[in-house]
N, C-alpha and C positions, 0 to 999 in steps of 0.2 A: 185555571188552576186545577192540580187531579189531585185528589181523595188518597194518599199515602193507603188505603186498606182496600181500594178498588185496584190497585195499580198488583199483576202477578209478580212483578218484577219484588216487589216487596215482602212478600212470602217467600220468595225463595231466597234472599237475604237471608229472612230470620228463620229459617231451616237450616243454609250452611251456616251460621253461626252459632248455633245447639248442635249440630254435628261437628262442630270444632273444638266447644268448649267439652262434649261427652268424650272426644276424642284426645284430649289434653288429660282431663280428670282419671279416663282409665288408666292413660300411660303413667301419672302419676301414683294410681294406685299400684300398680304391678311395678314399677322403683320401688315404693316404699316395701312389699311385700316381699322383695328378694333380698332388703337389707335385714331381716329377721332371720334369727339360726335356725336348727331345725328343729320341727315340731316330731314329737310323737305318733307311731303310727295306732296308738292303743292295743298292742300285743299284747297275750298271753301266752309266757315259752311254759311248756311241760318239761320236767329237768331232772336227767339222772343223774348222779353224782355216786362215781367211784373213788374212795379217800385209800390213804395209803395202804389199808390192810386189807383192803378189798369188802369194805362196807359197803354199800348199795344204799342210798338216798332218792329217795321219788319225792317231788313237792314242783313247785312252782319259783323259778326265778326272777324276783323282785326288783333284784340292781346290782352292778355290779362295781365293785369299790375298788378302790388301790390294791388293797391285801388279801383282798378274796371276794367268794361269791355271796349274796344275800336271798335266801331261800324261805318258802315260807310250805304247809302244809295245805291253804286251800289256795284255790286258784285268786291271783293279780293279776291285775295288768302291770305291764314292765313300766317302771317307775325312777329315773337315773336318778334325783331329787333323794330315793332313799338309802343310797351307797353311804351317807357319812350317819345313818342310823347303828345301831348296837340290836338289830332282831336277831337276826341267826344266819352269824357270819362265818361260812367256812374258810379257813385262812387259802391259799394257793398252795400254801406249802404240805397241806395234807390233803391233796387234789390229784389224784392218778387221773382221770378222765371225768370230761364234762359233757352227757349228751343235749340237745335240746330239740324239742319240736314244738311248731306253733301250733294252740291250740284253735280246732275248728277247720283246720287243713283238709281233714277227711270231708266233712258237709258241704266246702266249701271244691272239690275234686268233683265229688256226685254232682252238686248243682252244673256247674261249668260241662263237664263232661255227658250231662242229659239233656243240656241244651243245643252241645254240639251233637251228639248223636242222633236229638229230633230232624234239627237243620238237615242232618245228610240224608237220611230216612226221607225226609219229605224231596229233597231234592232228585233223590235216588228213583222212588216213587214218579214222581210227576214224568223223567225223563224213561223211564221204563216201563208206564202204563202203554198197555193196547186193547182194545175195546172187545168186547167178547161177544165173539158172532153166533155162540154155539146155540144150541134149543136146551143145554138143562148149563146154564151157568149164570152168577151171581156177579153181575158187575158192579162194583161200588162207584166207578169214574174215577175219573184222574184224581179227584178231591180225596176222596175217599183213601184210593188207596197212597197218597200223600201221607193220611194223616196216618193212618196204618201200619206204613213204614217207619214213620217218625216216629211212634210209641214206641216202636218195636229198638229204633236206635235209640230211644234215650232211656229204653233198659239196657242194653249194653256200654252205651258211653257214662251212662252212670254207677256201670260198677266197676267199669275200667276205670271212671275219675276219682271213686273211694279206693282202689287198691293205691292206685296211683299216690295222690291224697294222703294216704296213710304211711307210705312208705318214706316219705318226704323228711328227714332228720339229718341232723349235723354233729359230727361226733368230733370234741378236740382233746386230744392226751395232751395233758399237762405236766405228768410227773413230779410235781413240783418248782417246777421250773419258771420263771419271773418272766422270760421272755414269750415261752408259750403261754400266759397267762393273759399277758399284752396282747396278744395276737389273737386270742379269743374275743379277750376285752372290745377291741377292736369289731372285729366283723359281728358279736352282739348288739353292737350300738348301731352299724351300720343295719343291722337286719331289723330295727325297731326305731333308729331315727329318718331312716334312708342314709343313703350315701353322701360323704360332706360335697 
């Protein structure tokens, strides 16, 4: 008679069957997760608003309702829950243009953009170093001048990713119009819900 816990054959049983059941549980969790709508991505738009006589509006975009836009003066997060509020609804019909930019685009341009400019710097560096034979010269080594270069790129790809960054905005004329008001409505939700 053999000992069921001496035997390997029996450990690896009860291996594939915790890799079956973790492998059933995940599949089930990701069904379950895709039958859920879409979550918010926690935006904050910065929001110009041209109304019909050519007033100029700065504030923050809240939610946007059937009849217009909902605007507030400090900075929200985009919040579609608040469209059937009474805060500070401009109707569509006194809406010439809607600009919008997500806030934190520019910090978020530099970061990205000085990481890629260290990356190339350093790569740049390593594939370009040669060793200095001379009697009056300063060799840092391939490390060295890696890192060197990569300072050096991730102050240029960091102020190319703030211009960049900053420049980043979506401008829609509405004129009043119901159908361009839709169509804004539209790609606002897709830029803060994701795309359906």
């Amino acid at each position: 008679m053999t000992i069921p816990f001496s035997n390997p054959q029996y450990y690896k049983n009860i291996k594939m069957k915790k890799l079956t059941i973790l492998t059933f549980l995940t599949f089930i969790a990701l069904v379950g997760f895709a039958q859920v709508g879409r979550f918010p991505k926690r935006t904050t738009l910065k929001a110009t608003v041209v109304d019909s006589i050519d007033r100029v509006q700065y504030g923050y975009l809240a939610a946007v309702a059937d009849s217009g836009i909902i605007m507030l003066k400090s900075p929200v997060v985009f919040d579609q829950t608040l469209a059937n509020s009474n805060l500070n609804t401009i109707a569509y019909q006194n809406i010439k243009e809607v600009t919008l930019k997500r806030k934190g685009r520019v910090g978020r341009g530099i970061l990205i953009g000085s990481v890629s400019g260290f990356l190339a710097g350093a790569v740049i560096g390593v594939v370009t170093y040669k060793p200095c034979n001379g009697e009056y010269c300063l060799d840092p080594g391939q490390g060295g001048q890696a890192i060197g270069l990569g300072f050096l790129g991730a102050i240029g790809g960091g102020i190319v990713g703030g211009i960049v960054g900053g420049g980043i905005k979506k401008t829609w004329p509405i004129g009043g119009q119901k159908n361009r008001f839709d169509d804004m409505k539209s790609n606002v939700l897709d830029m803060t819900y994701g795309k359906k």
